[in-house]
N, C-alpha and C positions, 0 to 999 in steps of 0.2 A: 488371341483372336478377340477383336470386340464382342464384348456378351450380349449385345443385341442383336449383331449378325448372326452369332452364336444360336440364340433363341428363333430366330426365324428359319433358318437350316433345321433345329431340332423339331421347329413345330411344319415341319413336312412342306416350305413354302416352294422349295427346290424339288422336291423329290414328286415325281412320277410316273407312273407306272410304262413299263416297257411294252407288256402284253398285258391282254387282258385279262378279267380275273380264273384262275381254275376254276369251273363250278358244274365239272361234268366226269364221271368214271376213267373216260380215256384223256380229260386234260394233261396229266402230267407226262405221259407217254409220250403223247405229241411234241408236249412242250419239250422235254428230254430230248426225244431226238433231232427238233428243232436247232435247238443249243449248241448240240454237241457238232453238227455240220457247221452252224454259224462258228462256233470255235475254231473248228480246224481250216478252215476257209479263212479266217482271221492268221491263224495260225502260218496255213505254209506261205501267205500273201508279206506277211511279215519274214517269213526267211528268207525266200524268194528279194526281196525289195532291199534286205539286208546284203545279202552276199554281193545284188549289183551295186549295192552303194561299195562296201568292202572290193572289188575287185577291181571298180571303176579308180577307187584314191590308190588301189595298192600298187594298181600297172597303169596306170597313167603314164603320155606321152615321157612325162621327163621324168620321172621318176630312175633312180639309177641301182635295177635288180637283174641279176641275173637272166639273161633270156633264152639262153641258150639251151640245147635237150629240152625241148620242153614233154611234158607228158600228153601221152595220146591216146592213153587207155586205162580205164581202172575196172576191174569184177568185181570189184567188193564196193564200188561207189556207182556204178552203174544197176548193182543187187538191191542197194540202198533207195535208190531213189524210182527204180522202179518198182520193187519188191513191198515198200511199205504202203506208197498210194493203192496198190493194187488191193493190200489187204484190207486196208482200213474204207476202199471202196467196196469191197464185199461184205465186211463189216455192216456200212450202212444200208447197201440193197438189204441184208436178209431183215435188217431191224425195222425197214421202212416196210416191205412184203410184209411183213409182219404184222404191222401196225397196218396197214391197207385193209388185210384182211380181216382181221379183227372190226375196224371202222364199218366193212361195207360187208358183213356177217349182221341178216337182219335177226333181231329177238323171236325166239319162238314165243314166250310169253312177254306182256308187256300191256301197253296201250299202243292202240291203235290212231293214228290223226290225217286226218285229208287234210291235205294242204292245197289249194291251189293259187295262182300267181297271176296278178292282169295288172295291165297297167294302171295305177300303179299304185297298188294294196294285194292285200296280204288277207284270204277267206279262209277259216280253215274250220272242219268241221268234225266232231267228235264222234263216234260209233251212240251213243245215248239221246245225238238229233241237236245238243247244243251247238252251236255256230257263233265264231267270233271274226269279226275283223282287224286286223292289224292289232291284235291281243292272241296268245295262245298261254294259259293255264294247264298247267301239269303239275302232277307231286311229286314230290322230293322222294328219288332213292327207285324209281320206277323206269324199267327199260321204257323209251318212246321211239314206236315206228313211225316216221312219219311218208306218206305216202301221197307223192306230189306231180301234179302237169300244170300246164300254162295255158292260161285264156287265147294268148296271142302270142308274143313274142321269146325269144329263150328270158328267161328270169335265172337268178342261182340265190337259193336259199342259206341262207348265210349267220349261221348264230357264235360268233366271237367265244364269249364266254361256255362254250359247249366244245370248241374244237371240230363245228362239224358243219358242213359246206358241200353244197352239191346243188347241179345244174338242174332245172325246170323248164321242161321245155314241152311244145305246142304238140300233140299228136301221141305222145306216150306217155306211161307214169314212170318218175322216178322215185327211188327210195333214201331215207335217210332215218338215223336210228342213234342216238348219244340217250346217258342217263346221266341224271343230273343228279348232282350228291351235296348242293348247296340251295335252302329259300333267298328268293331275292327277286331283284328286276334286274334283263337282261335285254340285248339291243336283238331286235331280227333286222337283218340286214337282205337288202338285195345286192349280190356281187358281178353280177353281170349289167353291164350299161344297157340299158332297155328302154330309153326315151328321154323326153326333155322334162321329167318329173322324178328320171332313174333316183337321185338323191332324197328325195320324198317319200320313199318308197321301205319307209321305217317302220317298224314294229316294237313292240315289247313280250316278251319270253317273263312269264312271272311264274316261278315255281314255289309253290305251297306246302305247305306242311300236311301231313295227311290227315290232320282233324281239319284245318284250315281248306283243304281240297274237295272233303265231303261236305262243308258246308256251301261251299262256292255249288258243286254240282246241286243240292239241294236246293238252292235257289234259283237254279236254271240256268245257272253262266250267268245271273245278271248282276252283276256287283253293283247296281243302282237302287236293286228291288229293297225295299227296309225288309230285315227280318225281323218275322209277326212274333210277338213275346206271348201272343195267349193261341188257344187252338179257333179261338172268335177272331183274331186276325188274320189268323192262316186260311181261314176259309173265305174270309171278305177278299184275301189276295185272291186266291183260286177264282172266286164268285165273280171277278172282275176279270181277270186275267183268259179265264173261258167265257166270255163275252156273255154271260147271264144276264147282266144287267141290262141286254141288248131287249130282249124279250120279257123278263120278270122288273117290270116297271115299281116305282112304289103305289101304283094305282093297278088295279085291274086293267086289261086293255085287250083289243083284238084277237090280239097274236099268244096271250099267256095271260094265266091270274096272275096275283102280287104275292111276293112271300112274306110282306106284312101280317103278322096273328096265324098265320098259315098253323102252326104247332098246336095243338090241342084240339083243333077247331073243326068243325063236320066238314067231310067231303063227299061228294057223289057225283057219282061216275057217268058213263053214257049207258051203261047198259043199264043203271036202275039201282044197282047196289049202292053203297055208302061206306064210308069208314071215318076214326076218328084217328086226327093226323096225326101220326108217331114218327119215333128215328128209324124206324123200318121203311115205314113208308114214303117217307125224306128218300132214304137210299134207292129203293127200288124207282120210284119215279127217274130219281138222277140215271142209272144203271140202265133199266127197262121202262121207257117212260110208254111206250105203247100199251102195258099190261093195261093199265087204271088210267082212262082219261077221264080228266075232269067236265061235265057235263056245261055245254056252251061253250068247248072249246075243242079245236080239233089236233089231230095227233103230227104237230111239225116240229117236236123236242128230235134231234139227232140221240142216240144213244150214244152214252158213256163209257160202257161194259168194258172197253180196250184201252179209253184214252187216260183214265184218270185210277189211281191206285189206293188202296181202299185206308189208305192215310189223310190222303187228301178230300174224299170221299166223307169223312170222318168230321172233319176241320169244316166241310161245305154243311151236314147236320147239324152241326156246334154254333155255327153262323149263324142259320136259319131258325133255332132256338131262339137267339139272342133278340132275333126283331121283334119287335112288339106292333103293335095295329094302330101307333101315330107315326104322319108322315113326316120324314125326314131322319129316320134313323139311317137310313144308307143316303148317297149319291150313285145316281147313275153314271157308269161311266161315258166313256166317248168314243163308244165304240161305234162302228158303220151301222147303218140298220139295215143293210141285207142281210135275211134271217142266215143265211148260209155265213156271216161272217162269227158263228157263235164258237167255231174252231178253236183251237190253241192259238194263242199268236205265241211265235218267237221272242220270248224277250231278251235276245241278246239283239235283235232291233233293234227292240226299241231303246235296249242302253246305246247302243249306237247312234242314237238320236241327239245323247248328252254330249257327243265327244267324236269329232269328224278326224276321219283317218290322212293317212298322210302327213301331211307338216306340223298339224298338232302334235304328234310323236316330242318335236325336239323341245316341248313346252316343258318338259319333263326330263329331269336327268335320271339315269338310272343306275338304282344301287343296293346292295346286297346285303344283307343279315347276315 
């Protein structure tokens, strides 16, 4: 063989994948018994096509054999040809019942994921309030429920590399449940035709490692957000991210003081008291901001107490240390200025904002570690 042809066969120019990759507990089961019907479907189509070729040359018109007596009965070939399909069909029932079961037996422990389906993306939403579009993030080695309806029309959730595939549909939920036993990127598919975008209607399945997954959730599902390297940036994210900057201007102003020199520096209250500004009193403002209002200004801070965890908490005193009482140590962000938008936002939003769902999907091919 020429050794250049040689070399392009060896360097995989030919070679293809048939199915797609295992990267789920039940892939090879599946795959297995997949095979073994494809083989034997190959199998008796080739006997079957043989003996008509064989008996078509053997007794053909001219052909000069015996015809006479012919046979008209056999039990040991009538035993044969039915006795074996018979078996090696119940064979496959029990192995495929099998496998059914197993597939659509959901995890008592696990993770939990809402999934739902509209034309034509893919929303799914995490027990912890993270939300992602036509992205779902999971770790490696962990059972996933996933628990899914449809905006509008039937959808079928459809993940190749997982082996697992089920209908989505308008008025009820359905369930699906694979664990993934490979990091990587993987296609979410829709398998039911559901409009004239049905083919756009692409995902990506990216499973994580489980340091790698703890930091994804630690970030809020936003793979855009930069992770803060001091506890001064973690809180400037927080400070921004809870719309602070909505109301604590770098100037004093209507609606709140400035957290400019705020640290060390005398405060007094409405009722007449006074204090000298600590990380105590950082915290409890944030926490209970009703206890101690600052004098000239009135009490429209929402409290904290529920929404923010006393790490982040932590990160927001660290911040608020860090400013000193010239302007322009921070930027305001660009948040709305209704006081009521001082909430969380969702940042998997706004990562949504970098990267539009649907046909951006195929911008990217997808592949596995």
């Amino acid at each position: 063989m020429n050794s250049g042809l040689f070399n392009l066969i060896a360097s995989g120019i030919f070679q293809f994948p048939l199915m797609p990759e295992q990267a789920s507990e039940g892939a090879a089961r599946y795959d297995a018994l997949f095979l073994t019907i494809s083989a034997l479907t190959v199998l008796f189509t080739v006997i079957v096509y043989v003996l008509v070729a064989v008996l078509a040359v053997r007794y053909r018109r001219s052909a000069k054999i015996d015809r006479s007596n012919p046979m008209t009965h056999s039990t040991i070939l009538e035993a044969i040809w039915l006795g074996v399909p018979l078996v090696l069909g119940l064979i496959m029932f029990v192995w495929s019942a099998t496998n059914f079961i197993k597939v659509r037996t959901m995890p008592k422990e696990g993770k939990e994921i809402f999934a739902m389906g509209k034309q034509w993306m893919w929303h799914f939403e995490h027990l912890d309030g993270i939300r992602e579009n036509n992205e779902l993030h999971v770790p490696v080695g962990v059972p996933i429920k996933m628990t899914m309806i449809s905006q509008d029309v039937i959808h079928s959730m459809y993940l190749p590399a997982m082996r697992a595939q089920y209908h989505v549909v308008p008025g009820r939920y359905t369930q699906l449940q694979f664990t993934p036993t490979k990091t990587g990127e993987y296609l979410i598919l829709c398998a039911m035709h559901c409009g004239t975008q049905h083919s756009e209607m692409v995902g990506k399945l990216i499973v994580l490692s489980e340091t790698d997954y703890q930091k994804w959730q630690d970030n809020g599902g936003n793979r855009f957000r930069p992770s803060p390297k001091t506890m001064e940036e973690a809180g400037r994210l927080t400070f921004n991210e809870q719309g602070c900057a909505n109301c604590h201007t770098n100037v004093d102003n209507p609606r709140a003081p400035t957290m400019l020199g705020l640290m060390d520096s005398k405060r007094t209250f409405t009722d007449g008291s006074s204090t000298i500004a600590d990380a105590d009193y950082v915290r409890e403002s944030i926490l209970n901001p009703e206890r101690k209002i600052t004098a000239g200004w009135e009490n429209i801070m929402q409290s904290y107490h529920d929404q923010l965890t006393e790490e982040e908490v932590m990160h927001l005193v660290k911040y608020i240390q860090s400013l000193s009482g010239v302007k322009g140590d921070y930027e305001k962000s660009e948040f709305p200025s209704d006081p009521q938008a001082t909430r969380k936002l969702n940042t998997t939003d706004s990562a949504n904002r970098e990267q539009s769902a649907g046909a951006a999907q195929f911008q990217q091919t997808p592949n596995s570690k």
